[in-house]
Biopython code that builds the backbone (N, CA, C, O; Angstrom):
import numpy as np
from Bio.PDB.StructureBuilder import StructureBuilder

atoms = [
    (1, "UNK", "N", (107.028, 86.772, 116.932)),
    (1, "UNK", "CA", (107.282, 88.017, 116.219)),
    (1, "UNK", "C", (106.270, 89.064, 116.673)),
    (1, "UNK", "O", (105.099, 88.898, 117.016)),
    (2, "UNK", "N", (107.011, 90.210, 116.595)),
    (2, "UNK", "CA", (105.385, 90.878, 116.891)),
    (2, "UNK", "C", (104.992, 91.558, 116.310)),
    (2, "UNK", "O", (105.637, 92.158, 115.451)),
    (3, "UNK", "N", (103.150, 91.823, 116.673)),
    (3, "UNK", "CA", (102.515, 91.631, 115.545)),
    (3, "UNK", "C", (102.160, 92.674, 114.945)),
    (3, "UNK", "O", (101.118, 92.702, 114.289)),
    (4, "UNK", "N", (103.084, 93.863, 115.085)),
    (4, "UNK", "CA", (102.832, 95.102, 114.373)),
    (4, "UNK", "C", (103.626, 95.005, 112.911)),
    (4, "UNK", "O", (103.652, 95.916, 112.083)),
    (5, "UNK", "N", (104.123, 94.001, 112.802)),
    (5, "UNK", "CA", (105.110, 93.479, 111.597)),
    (5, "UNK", "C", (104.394, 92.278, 110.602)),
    (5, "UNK", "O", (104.078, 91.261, 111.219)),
    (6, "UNK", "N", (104.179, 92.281, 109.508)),
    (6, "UNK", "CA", (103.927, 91.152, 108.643)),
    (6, "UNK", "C", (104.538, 90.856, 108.070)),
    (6, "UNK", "O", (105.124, 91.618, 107.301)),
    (7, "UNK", "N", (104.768, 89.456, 108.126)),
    (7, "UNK", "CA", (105.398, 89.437, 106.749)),
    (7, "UNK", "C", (104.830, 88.843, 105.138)),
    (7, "UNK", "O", (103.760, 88.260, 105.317)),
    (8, "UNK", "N", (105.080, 88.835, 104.227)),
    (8, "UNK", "CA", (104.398, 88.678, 102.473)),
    (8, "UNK", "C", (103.376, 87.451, 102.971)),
    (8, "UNK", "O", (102.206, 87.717, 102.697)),
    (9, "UNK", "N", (103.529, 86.387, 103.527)),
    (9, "UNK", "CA", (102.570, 85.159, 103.657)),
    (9, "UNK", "C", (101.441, 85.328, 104.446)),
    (9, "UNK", "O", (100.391, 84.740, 104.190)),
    (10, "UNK", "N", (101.607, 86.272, 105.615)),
    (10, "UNK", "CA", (100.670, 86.558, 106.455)),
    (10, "UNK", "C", (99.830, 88.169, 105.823)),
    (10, "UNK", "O", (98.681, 88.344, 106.230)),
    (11, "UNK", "N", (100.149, 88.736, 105.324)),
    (11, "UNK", "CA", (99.129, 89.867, 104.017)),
    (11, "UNK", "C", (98.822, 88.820, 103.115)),
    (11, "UNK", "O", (97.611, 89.025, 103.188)),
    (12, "UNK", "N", (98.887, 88.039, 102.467)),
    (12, "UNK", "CA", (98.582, 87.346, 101.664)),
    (12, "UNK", "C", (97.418, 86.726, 102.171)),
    (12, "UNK", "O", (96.313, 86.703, 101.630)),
    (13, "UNK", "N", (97.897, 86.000, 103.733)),
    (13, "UNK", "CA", (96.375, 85.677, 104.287)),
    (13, "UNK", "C", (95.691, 86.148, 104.350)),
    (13, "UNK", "O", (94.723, 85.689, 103.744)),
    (14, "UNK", "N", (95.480, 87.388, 105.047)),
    (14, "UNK", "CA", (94.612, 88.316, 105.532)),
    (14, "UNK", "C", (93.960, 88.982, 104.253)),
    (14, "UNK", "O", (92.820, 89.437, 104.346)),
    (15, "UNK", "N", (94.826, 89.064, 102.772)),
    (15, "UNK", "CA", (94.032, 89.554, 101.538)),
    (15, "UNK", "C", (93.388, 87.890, 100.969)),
    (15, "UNK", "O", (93.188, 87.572, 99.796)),
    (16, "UNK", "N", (93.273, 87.446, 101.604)),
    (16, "UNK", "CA", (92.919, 85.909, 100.577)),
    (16, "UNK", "C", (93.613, 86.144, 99.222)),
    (16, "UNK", "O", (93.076, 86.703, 98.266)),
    (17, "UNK", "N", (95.091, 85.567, 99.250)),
    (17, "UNK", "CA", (95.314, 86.078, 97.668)),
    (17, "UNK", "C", (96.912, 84.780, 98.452)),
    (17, "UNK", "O", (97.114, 84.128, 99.476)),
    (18, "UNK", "N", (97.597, 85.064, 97.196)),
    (18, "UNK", "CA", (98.809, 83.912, 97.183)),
    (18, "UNK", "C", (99.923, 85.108, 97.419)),
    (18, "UNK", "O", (99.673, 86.265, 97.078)),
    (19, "UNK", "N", (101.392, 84.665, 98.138)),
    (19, "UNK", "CA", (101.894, 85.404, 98.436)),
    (19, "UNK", "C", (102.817, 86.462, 97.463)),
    (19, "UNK", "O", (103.329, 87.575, 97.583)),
    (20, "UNK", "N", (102.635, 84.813, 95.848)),
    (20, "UNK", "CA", (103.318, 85.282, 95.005)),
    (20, "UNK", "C", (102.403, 86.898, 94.493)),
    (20, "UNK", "O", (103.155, 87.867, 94.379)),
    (21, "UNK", "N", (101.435, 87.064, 94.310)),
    (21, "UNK", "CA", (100.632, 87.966, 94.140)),
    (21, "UNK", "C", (101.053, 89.804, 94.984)),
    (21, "UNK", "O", (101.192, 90.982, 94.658)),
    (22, "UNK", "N", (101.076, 89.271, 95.704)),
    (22, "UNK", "CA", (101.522, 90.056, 97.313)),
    (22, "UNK", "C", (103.268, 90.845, 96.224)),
    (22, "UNK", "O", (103.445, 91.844, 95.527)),
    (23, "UNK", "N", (104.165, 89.655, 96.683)),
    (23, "UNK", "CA", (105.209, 89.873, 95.775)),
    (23, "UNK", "C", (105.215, 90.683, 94.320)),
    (23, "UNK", "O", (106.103, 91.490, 94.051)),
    (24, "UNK", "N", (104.304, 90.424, 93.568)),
    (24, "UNK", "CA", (104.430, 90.743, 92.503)),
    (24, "UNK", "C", (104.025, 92.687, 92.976)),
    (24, "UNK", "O", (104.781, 93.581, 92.595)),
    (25, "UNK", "N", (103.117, 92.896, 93.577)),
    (25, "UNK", "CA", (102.374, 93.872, 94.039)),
    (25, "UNK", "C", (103.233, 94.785, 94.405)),
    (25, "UNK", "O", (103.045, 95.935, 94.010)),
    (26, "UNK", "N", (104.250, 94.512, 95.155)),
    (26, "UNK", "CA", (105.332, 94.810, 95.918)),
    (26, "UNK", "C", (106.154, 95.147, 94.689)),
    (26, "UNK", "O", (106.694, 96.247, 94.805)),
    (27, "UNK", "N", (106.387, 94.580, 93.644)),
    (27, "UNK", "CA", (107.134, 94.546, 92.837)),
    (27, "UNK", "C", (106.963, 95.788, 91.631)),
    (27, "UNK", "O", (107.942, 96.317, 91.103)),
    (28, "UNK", "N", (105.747, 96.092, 91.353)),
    (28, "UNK", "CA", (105.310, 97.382, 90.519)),
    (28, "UNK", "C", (104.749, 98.143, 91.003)),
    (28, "UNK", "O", (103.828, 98.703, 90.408)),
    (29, "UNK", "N", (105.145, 98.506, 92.472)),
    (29, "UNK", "CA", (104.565, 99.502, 93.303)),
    (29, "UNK", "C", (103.304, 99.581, 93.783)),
    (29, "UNK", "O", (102.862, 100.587, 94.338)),
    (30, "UNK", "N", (102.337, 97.990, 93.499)),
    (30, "UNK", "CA", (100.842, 98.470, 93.407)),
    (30, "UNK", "C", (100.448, 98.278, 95.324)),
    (30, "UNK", "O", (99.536, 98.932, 95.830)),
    (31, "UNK", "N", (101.056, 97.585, 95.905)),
    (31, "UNK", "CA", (100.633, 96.657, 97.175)),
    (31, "UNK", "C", (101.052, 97.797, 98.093)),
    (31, "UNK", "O", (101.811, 98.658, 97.648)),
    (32, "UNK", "N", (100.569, 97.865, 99.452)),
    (32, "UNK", "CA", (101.033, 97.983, 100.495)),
    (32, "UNK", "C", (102.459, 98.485, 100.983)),
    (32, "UNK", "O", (103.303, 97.665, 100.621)),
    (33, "UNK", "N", (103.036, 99.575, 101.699)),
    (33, "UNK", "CA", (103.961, 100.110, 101.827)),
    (33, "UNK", "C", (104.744, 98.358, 102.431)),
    (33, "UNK", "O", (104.040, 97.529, 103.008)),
    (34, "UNK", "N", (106.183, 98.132, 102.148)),
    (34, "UNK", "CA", (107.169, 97.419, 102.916)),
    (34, "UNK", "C", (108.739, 97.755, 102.702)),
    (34, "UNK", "O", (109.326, 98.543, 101.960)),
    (35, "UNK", "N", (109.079, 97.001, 103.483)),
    (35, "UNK", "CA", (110.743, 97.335, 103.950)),
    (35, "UNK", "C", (111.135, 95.684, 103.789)),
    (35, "UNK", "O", (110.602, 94.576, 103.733)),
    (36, "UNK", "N", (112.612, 96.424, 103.753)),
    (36, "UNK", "CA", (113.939, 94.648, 104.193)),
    (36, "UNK", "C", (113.895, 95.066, 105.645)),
    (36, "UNK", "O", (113.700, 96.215, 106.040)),
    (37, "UNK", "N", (114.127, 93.852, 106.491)),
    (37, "UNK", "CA", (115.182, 93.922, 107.352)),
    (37, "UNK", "C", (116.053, 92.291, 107.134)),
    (37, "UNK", "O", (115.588, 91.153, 107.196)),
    (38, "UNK", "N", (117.508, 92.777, 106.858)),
    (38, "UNK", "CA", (118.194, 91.634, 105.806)),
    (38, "UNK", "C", (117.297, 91.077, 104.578)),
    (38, "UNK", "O", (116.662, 91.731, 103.751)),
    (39, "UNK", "N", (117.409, 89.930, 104.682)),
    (39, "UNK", "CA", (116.671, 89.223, 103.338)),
    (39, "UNK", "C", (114.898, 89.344, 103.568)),
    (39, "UNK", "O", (114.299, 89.353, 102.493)),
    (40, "UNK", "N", (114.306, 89.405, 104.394)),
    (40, "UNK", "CA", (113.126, 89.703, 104.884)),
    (40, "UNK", "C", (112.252, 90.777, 104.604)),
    (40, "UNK", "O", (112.700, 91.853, 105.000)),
    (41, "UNK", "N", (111.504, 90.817, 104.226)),
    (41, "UNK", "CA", (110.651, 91.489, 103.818)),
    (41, "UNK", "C", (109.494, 91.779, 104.773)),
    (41, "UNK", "O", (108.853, 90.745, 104.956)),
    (42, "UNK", "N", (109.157, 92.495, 105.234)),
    (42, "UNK", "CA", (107.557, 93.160, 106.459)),
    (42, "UNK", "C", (107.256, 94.419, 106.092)),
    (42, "UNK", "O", (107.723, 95.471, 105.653)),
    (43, "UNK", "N", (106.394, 93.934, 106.413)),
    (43, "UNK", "CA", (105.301, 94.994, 106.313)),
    (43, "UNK", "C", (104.629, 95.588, 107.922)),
    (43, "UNK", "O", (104.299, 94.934, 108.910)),
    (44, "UNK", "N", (104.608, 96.932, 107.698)),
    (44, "UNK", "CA", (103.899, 97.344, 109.253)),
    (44, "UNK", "C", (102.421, 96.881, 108.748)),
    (44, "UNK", "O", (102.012, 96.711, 107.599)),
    (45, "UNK", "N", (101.759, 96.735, 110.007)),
    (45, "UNK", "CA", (100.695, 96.528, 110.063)),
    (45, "UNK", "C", (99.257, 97.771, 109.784)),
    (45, "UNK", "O", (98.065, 97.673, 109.493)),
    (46, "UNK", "N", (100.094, 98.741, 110.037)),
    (46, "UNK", "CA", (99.464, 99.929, 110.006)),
    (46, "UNK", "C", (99.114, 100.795, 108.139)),
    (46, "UNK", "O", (98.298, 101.510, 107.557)),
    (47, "UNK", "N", (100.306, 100.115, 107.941)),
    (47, "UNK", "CA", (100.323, 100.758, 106.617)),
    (47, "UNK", "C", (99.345, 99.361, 105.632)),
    (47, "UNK", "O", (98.890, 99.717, 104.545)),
    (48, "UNK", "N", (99.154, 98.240, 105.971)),
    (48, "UNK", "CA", (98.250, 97.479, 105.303)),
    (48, "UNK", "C", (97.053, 98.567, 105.328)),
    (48, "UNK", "O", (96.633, 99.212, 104.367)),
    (49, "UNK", "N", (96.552, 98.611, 106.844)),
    (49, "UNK", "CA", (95.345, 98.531, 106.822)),
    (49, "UNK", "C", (94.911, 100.331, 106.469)),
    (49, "UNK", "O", (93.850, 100.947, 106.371)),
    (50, "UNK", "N", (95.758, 100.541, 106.405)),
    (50, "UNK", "CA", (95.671, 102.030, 105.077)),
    (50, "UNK", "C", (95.593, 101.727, 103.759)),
    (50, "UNK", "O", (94.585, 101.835, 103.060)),
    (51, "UNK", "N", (96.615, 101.363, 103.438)),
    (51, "UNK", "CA", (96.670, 100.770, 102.110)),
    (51, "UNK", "C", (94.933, 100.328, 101.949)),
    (51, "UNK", "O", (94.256, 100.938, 101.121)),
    (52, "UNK", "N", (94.359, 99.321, 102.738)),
    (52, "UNK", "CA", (93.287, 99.003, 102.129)),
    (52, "UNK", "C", (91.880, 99.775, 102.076)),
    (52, "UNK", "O", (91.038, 99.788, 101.178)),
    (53, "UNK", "N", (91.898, 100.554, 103.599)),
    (53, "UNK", "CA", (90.785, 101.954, 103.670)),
    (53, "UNK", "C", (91.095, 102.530, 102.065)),
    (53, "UNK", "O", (90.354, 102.364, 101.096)),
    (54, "UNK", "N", (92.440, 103.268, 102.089)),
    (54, "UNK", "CA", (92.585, 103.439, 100.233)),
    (54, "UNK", "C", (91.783, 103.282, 99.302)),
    (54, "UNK", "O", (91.005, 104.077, 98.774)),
    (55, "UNK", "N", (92.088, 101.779, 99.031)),
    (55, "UNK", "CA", (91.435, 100.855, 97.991)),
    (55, "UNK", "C", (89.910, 101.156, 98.199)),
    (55, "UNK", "O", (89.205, 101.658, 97.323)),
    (56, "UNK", "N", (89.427, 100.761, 99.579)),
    (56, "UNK", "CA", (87.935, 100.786, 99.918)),
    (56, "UNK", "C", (87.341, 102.097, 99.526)),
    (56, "UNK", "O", (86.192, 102.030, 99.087)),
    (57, "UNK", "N", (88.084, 103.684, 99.620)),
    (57, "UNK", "CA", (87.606, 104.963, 98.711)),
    (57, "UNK", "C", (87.558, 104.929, 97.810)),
    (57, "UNK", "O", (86.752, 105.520, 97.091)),
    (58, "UNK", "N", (88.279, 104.326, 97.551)),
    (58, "UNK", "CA", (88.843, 104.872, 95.614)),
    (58, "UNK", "C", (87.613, 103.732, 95.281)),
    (58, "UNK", "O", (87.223, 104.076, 94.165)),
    (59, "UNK", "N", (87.014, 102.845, 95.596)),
    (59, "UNK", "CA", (85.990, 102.116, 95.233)),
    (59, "UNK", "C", (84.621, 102.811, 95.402)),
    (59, "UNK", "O", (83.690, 102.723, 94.600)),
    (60, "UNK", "N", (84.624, 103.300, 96.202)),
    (60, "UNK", "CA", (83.179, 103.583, 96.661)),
    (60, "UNK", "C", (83.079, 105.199, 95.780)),
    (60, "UNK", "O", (82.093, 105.676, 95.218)),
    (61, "UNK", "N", (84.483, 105.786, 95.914)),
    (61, "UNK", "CA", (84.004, 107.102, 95.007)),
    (61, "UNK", "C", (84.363, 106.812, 93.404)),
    (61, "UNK", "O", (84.293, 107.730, 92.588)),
    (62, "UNK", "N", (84.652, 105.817, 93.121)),
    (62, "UNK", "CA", (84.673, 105.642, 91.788)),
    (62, "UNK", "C", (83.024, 104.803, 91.271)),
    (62, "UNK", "O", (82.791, 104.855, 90.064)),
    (63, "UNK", "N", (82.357, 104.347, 91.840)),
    (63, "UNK", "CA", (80.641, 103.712, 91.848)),
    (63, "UNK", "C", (79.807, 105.035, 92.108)),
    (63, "UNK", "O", (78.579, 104.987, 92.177)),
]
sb = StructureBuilder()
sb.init_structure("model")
sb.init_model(0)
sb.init_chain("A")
sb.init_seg("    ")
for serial, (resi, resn, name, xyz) in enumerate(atoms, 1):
    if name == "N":
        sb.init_residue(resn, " ", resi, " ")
    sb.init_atom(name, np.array(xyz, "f"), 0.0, 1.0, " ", f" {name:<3s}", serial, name[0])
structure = sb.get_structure()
């Protein structure tokens, strides 16, 4: 596959977290931008690692 694509198990790795978590995240808007393609679920790779710079501001300007 390539690897500008994730899919829920492999963000899950890379966040140390379970995929159901990932899912749920996905599920009330909180996680990482993703798409279907058919039943499949990915994620770009690009938009993780935004998603988490994000998180990493909103931390450092909220301390």
């Amino acid at each position: 596959m390539n690897n500008r694509y994730m899919t829920t198990a492999e963000v899950a790795e890379l966040l140390r977290t379970s995929p159901e978590t990932v899912r749920y995240w996905r599920h009330v808007g909180k996680g990482p931008g993703s798409f279907r393609v058919g039943r499949k679920v990915l994620y770009e790779r690009n938009d993780v690692e935004s998603w988490l710079r994000d998180l990493r501001a909103a931390e450092v300007r909220a301390a």
